[in-house]
C-alpha positions in Angstrom: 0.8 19.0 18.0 -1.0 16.4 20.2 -3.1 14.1 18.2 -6.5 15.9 19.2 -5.2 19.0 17.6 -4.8 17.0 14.4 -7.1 18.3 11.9 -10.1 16.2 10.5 -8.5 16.4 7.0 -5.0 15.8 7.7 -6.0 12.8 10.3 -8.0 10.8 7.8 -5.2 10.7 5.2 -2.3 9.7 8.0 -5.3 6.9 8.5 -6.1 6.1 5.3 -1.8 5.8 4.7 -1.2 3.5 7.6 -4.5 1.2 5.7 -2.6 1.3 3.2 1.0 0.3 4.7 -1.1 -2.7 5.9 -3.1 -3.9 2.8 0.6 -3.4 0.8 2.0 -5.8 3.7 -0.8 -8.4 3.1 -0.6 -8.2 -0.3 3.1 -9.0 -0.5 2.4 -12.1 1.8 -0.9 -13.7 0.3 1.3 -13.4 -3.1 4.1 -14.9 -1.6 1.7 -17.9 0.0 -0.3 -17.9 -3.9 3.3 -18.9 -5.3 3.9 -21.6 -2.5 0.9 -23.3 -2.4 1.1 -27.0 -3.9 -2.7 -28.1 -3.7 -4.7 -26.1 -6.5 -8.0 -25.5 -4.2 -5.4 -24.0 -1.2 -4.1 -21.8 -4.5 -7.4 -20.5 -6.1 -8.6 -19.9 -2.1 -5.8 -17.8 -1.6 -6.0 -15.8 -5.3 -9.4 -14.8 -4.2 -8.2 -13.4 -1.0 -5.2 -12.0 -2.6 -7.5 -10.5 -5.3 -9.9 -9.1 -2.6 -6.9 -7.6 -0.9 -5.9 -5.8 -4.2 -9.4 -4.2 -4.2 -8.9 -2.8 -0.7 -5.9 -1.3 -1.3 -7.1 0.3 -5.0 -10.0 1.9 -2.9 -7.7 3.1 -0.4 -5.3 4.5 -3.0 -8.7 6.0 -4.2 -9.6 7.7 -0.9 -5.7 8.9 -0.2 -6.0 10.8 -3.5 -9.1 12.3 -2.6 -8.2 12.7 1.1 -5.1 14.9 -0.4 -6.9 17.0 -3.1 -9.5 17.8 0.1 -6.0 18.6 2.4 -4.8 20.8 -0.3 -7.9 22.6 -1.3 -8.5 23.3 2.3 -4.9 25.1 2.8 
């Protein structure tokens, strides 16, 4: 099916899955950097990010929940 024939339901959760392929990417790098950092300023600047990235992705695993309970109810 071309990707115009995608239906609004099932498009916003293969969108809402890639977001969240990235945010888990991120995540596992800004942990990796908290771990390696050596000056405690560079480390509490990159737990903030880290945390703020942890956010994200627990709203997106928020909306992918809905996104599939709309996809289901809608078949």
């Amino acid at each position: 099916m071309p990707a115009g024939n995608i239906p609004q339901p099932e498009r916003e959760l293969c969108e809402i899955k890639g977001a969240l392929d990235v945010l888990f990417t991120l995540r596992e790098e800004f942990a990796q950097w908290v771990d390696e950092a050596q000056d405690e300023a560079r480390k509490e600047e990159l737990e903030n990010v880290y945390q703020h990235v942890l956010a994200l992705e627990s709203e997106y695993q928020r909306r992918r929940e809905t996104a599939e309970k709309t996809l289901t109810a809608s078949r």
